[in-house]
C-alpha positions in Angstrom: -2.4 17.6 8.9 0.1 16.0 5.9 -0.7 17.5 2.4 -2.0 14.6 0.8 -1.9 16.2 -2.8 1.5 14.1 -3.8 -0.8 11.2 -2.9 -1.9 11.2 -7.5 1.0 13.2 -8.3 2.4 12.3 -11.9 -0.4 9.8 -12.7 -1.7 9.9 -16.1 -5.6 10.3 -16.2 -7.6 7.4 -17.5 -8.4 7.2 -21.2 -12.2 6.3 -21.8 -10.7 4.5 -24.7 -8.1 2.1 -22.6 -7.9 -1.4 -23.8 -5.6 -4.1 -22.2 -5.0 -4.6 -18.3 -2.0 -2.4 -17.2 -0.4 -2.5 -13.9 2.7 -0.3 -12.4 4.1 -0.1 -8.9 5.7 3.0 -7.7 9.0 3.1 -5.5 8.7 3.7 -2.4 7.9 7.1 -0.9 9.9 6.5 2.3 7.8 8.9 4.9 9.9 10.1 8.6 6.0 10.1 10.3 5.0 12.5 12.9 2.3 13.5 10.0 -1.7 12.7 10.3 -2.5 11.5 6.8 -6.3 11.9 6.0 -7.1 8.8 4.5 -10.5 9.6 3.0 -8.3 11.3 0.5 -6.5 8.2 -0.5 -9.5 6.0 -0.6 -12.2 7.4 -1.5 -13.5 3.8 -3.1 -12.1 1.8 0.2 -9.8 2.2 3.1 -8.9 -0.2 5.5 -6.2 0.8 9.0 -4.6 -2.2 10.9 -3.8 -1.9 14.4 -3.5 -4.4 17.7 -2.9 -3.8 21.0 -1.4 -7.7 21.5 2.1 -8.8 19.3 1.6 -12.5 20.0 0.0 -14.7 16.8 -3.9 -14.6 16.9 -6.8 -14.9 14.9 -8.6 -12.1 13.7 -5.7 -10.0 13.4 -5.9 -10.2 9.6 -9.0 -8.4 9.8 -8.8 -4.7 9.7 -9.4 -2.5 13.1 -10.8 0.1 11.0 -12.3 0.6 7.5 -14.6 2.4 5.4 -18.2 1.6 6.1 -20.1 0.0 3.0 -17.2 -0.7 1.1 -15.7 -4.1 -0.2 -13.4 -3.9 -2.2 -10.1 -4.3 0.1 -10.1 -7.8 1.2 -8.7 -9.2 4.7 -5.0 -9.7 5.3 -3.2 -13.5 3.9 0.1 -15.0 5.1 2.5 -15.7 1.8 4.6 -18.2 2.3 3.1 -20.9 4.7 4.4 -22.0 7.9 3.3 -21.0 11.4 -0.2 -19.7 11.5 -1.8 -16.7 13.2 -0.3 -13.0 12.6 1.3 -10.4 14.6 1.4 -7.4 15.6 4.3 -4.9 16.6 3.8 -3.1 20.3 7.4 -2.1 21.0 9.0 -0.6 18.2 6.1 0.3 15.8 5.8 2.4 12.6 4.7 6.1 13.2 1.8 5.9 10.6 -1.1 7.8 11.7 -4.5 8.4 10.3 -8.0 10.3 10.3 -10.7 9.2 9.2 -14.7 9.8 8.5 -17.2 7.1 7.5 -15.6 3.9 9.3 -17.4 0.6 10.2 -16.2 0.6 13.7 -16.5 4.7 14.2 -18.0 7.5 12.0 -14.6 9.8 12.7 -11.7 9.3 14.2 -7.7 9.7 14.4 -5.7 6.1 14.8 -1.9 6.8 15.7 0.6 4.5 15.7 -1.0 1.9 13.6 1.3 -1.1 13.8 0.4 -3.1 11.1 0.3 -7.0 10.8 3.3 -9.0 9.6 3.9 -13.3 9.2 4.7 -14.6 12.6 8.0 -16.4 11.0 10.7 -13.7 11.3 13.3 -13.6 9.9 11.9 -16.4 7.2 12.6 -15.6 3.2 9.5 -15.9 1.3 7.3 -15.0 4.5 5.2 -11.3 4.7 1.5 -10.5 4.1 -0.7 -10.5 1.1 -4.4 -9.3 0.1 -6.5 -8.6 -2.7 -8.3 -5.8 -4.1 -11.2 -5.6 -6.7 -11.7 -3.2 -8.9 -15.6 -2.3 -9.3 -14.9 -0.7 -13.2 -12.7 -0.9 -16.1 -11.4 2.7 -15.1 -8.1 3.4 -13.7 -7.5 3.0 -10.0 -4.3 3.9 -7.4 -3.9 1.9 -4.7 -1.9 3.0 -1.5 0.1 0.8 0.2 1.5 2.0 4.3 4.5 -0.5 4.7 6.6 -1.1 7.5 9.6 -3.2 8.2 12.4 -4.6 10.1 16.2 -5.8 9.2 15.0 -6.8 6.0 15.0 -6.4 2.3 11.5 -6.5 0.7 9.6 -7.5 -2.6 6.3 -6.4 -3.4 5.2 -8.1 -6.2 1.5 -6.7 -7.6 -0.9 -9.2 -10.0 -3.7 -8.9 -12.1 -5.5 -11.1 -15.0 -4.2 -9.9 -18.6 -1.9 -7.4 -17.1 2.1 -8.1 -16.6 3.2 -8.8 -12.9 5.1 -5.9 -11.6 7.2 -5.8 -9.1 9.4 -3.6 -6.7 12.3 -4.2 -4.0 13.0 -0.6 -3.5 11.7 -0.5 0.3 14.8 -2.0 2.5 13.9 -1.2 6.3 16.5 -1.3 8.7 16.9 -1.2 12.6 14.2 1.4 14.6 17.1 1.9 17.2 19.4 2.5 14.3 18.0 6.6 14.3 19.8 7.6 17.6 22.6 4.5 18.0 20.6 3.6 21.5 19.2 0.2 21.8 17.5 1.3 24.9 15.6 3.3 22.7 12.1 2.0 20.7 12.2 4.5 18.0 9.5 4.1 15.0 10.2 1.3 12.4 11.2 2.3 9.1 8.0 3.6 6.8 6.7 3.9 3.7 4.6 4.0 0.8 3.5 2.3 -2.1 1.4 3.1 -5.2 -0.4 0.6 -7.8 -1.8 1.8 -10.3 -4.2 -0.3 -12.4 -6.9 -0.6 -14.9 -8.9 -4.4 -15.3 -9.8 -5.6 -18.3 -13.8 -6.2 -16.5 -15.3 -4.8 -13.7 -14.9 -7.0 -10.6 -11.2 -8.5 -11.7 -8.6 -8.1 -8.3 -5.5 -7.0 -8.4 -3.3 -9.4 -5.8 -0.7 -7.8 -4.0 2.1 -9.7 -2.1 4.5 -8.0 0.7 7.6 -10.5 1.5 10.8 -10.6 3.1 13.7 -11.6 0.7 17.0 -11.3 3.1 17.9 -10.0 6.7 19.2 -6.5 5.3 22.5 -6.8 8.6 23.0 -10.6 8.6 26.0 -9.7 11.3 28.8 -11.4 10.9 30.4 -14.9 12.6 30.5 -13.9 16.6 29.2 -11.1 16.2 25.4 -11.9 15.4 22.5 -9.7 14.6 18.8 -9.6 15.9 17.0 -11.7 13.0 13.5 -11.2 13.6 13.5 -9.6 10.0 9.5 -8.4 8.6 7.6 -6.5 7.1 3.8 -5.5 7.5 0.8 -3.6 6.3 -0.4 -0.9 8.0 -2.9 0.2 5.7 -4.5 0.0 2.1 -6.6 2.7 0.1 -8.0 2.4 -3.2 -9.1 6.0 -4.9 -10.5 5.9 -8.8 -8.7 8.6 -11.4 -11.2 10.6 -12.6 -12.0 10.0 -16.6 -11.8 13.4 -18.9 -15.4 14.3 -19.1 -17.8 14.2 -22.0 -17.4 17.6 -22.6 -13.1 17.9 -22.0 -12.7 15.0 -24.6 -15.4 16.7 -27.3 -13.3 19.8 -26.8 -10.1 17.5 -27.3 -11.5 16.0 -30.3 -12.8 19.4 -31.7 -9.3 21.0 -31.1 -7.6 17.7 -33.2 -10.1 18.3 -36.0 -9.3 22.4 -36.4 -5.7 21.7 -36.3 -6.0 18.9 -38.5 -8.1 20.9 -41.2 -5.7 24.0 -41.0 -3.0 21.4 -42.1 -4.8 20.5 -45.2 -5.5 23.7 -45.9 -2.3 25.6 -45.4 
């Protein structure tokens, strides 16, 4: 089973005296797969795992396939961008994310391999991907994890949240699955990875909205020589895990250890 200690690495522990809103995307953590990631360890407030067996647009797809039971925080998946409705699903060439679990809705444990994700059913459309929203129960700072996938295509994720500025990142640029090996006959995993948000809401309950798009076909081809333009991306999963605070006693200490040092000044 993956390591999931980088999953907070470099992070800056919440101050119980933050003030304004802050937001900050990561870049991507591009991720080969054949790994299990536990994702009770990324979401210890809320997880939620898409996955479907069909690829064709349908309803309910935006809804997850797996989630933490109890939890609410992580809403249902949106289309950005208009157009056709529905969602879909990839069943050929899928990412290789896959995932334990414990305390689901649908099971109380579990492994879910090869989840595929949900992308907008216009490919190859600029503008189009998938967006949803997650609120933040407490002023305290939070990391959300984002498992991407994608297809021919550049990428923006753009994150949102009231009194905070937008942040955004286009560092994710997926190309072909059959690209790996040079054999088209081949349905190798799509290109993966992962995104972390970090933020902290100026009131309990304020969501932070986070958009996944496609910008541009990342091999256009060239005149007579065209290239597969079904261009997406999709979300395969979402966790959203609070920092801990310092504690009572850690920040007294702090404080305690200011004042000595601060009092040895003066007196030397």
């Amino acid at each position: 089973m993956k390591n999931p200690s980088f999953a907070l690495a470099g992070l800056l522990v919440a101050s119980p005296f933050a003030g304004a809103a802050t937001l900050q995307i990561s870049n991507a953590t591009t991720s080969p797969g054949g790994s299990v990631y536990n994702i009770n360890d990324y979401g210890a407030v809320d997880w939620a795992i898409w996955k479907r067996a069909a690829a064709n647009p349908g309803s309910g797809y935006e809804v997850p396939s797996e989630s933490k039971s109890g939890a609410t925080a992580i809403s249902n998946l949106t289309n950005v961008g208009g157009g056709t409705a529905g969602f879909r699903a990839s069943v050929s060439s899928y990412p290789d994310w896959d995932f334990s679990f414990t305390g689901g809705t649908a099971a109380s444990s579990g492994t879910i391999t090869d989840a595929n994700g949900i992308f907008h059913p216009d490919t190859g459309s600029a503008g189009k991907g998938m967006g949803l929203t997650v609120t933040l129960p407490t002023t305290g700072t939070y990391v959300i994890s984002l498992f991407v996938a994608g297809y021919n295509t550049t990428t923006s994720l753009t994150a949102s949240l009231i009194g905070a500025s937008n942040g955004v990142n286009t560092s994710f640029t997926p190309n072909f699955p059959d690209d790996y090996d040079n054999n088209p006959a081949t349905n190798n995993p799509k290109d993966m990875a992962l995104f972390q948000i970090t933020a902290t809401a100026d009131n309990a309950g304020d969501a932070v909205t986070l958009q996944m798009i496609n910008t541009a076909l990342s091999n256009p081809g060239t005149p007579g020589n065209p290239i597969d333009g079904n261009g997406h991306v999709m979300i395969s999963a979402v966790a959203v895990q609070l920092i801990p605070e310092p504690s009572t006693a850690a920040v007294a200490l702090l404080s305690t250890g200011f004042l000595a040092l601060r009092r040895r000044r003066i007196l030397s």
